[in-house]
N, C-alpha and C positions, 0 to 999 in steps of 0.2 A: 276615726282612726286615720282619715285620708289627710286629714289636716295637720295634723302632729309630723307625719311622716315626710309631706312634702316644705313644712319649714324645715324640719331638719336637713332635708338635702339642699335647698337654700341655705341655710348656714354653712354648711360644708362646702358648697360651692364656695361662697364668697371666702371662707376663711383658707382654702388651700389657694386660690386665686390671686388673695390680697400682697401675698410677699414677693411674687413674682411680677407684678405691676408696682408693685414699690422699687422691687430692685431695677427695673428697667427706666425707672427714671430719672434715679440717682445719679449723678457721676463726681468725680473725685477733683479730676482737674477740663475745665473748658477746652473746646474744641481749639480756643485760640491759643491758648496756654499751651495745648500739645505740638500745634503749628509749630510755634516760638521755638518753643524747645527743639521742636527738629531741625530751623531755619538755623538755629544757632549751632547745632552740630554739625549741618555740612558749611558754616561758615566757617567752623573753627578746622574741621579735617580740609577744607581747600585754602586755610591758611599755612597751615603743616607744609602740605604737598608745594605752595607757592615757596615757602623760606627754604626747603632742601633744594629745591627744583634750583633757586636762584644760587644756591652756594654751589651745586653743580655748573653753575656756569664761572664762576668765578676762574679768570685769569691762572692764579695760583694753584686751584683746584685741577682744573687742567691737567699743566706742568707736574704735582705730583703720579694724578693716574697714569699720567703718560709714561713716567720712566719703569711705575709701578706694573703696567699691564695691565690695569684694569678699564676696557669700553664704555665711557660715560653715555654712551646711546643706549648702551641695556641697562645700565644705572637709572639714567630719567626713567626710561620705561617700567623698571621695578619700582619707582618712588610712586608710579599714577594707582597701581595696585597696593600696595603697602594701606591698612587702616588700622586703628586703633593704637593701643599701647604703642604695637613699634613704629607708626608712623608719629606720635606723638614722641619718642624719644631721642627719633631721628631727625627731627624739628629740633629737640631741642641741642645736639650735637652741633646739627648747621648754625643755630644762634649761637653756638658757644666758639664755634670755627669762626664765625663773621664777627665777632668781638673780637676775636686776637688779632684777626688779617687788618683789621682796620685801627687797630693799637690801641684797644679800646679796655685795657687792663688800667687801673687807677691807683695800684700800687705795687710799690716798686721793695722786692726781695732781695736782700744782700745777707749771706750766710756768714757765718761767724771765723767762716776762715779767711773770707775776702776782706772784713773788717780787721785780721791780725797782720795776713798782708801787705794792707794799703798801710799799718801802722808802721810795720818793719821797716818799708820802705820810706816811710817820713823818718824815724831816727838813723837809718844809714843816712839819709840826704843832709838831716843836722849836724851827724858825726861828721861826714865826708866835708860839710862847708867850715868846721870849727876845724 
């Protein structure tokens, strides 16, 4: 009777045992793979904070806060705190601000009144020469 009893608690052992030394040796993504992943998020948020930081310095930037009243010293200071979504939208504001200042627009809008305009003025100048 001693026998029966103590395999069965051998069994028991080993099978309530087994899933818990499976799962602790499993893993999903490597040590280095998580690394990565993080190296690449604080490189992409201290690129954020570097693109707004620098359109805060710009010349023109400046010039606006200045008449507007806004302290670009507590501006930088709010941009080192700023993460996520809104430092990522705020990056992308400053790249869309440092495209226009550097005239970096590739095409060129003319509304359909400027084009009736510019015509009026070419047949008066016809009329006017005839």
């Amino acid at each position: 009777m001693r026998t029966p009893t103590t395999v069965l608690a051998i069994l028991l052992t080993v099978a309530t045992s087994a899933p818990s030394l499976h799962a602790q040796s499993t893993h999903v993504a490597s040590q280095a793979a998580l690394d990565a992943a993080i190296q690449q998020k604080v490189d992409d948020t201290a690129a954020h904070r570097a693109a707004v930081l620098r359109m805060l310095e710009r010349d023109e930037v400046k010039a606006v806060a200045g008449r507007v009243g806004v302290d670009l010293t507590t501006s930088a200071a709010a941009v080192t705190t700023m993460q996520g979504q809104e430092l990522a939208a705020a990056a992308a504001q400053a790249q869309q601000v440092e495209q226009a200042l550097a005239g970096g627009a590739s095409t060129i809008v003319i509304s359909t009144t400027t084009i009736i305009i510019a015509l009026l003025v070419i047949i008066l100048l016809i009329v006017a020469i005839d």
